[in-house]
C-alpha positions in Angstrom: 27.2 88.3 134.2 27.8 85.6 136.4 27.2 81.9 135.8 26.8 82.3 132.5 26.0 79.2 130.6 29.1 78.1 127.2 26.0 79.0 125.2 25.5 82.6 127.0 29.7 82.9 126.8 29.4 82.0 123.3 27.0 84.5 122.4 28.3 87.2 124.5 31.7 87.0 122.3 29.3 86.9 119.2 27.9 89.9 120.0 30.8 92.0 120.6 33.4 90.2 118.0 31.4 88.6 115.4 32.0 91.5 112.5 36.2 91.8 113.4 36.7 88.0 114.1 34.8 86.8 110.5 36.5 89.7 108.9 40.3 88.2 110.2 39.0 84.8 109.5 40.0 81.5 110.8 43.6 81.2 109.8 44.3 84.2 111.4 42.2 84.0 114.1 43.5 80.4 114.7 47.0 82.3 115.4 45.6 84.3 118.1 43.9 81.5 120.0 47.4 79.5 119.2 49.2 82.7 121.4 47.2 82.6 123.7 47.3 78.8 124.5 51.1 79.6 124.5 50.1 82.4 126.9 48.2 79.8 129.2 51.2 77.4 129.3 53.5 80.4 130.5 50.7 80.8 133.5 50.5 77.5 134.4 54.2 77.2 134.7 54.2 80.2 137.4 52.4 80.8 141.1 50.7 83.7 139.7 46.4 82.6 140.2 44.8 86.0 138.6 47.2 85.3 135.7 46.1 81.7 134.8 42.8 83.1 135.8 43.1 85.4 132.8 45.0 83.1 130.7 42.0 80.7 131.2 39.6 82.9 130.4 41.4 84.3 126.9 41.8 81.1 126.0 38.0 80.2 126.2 37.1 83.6 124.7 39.4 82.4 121.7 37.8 78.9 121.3 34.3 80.9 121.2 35.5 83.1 118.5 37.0 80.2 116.4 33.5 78.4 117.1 31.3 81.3 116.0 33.1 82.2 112.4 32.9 78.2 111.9 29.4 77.8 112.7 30.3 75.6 115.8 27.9 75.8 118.6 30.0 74.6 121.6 27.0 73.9 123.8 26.1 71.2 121.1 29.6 70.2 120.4 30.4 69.0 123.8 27.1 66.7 124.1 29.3 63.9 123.4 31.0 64.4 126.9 27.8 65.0 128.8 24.8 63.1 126.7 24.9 59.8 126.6 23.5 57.8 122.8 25.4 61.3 121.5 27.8 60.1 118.7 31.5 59.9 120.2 30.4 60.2 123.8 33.5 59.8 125.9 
């Protein structure tokens, strides 16, 4: 599952968490992503690589869940970084 494309990412954590994550809902699931941006910030501060590694990661897979039980597709949601003529492009 390398080189997976946000979209692919995206879909993969569909797949697998749709049913749990709707079910929590975003409030709560919002809470989870929160922990582990707090989790990320602990890594960052330390020398530790596999550990931002997986703080990274979690993080992303926590932004894909939020995304999917919102009805966010993050492949389209970051054209306005990468498309130019896309409303808000940075």
């Amino acid at each position: 599952m390398q080189d997976m494309t946000i979209r692919d990412f995206q879909e993969f954590i569909r797949n697998q968490y749709y049913s749990t994550d709707s079910a929590r809902g975003t409030p709560g699931t919002f809470l989870w992503f929160v922990e582990e941006v707090g989790e990320l910030a602990s890594a960052l501060a330390g020398k530790d690589q596999a550990n931002k590694e997986e703080e990274f990661a979690d993080v992303l897979a926590w932004l894909c869940t939020l995304a999917n039980i919102n009805d966010v597709d993050l492949s389209r949601a970051i054209e306005k970084y990468t498309v130019r003529g896309v409303e808000g492009h940075k």
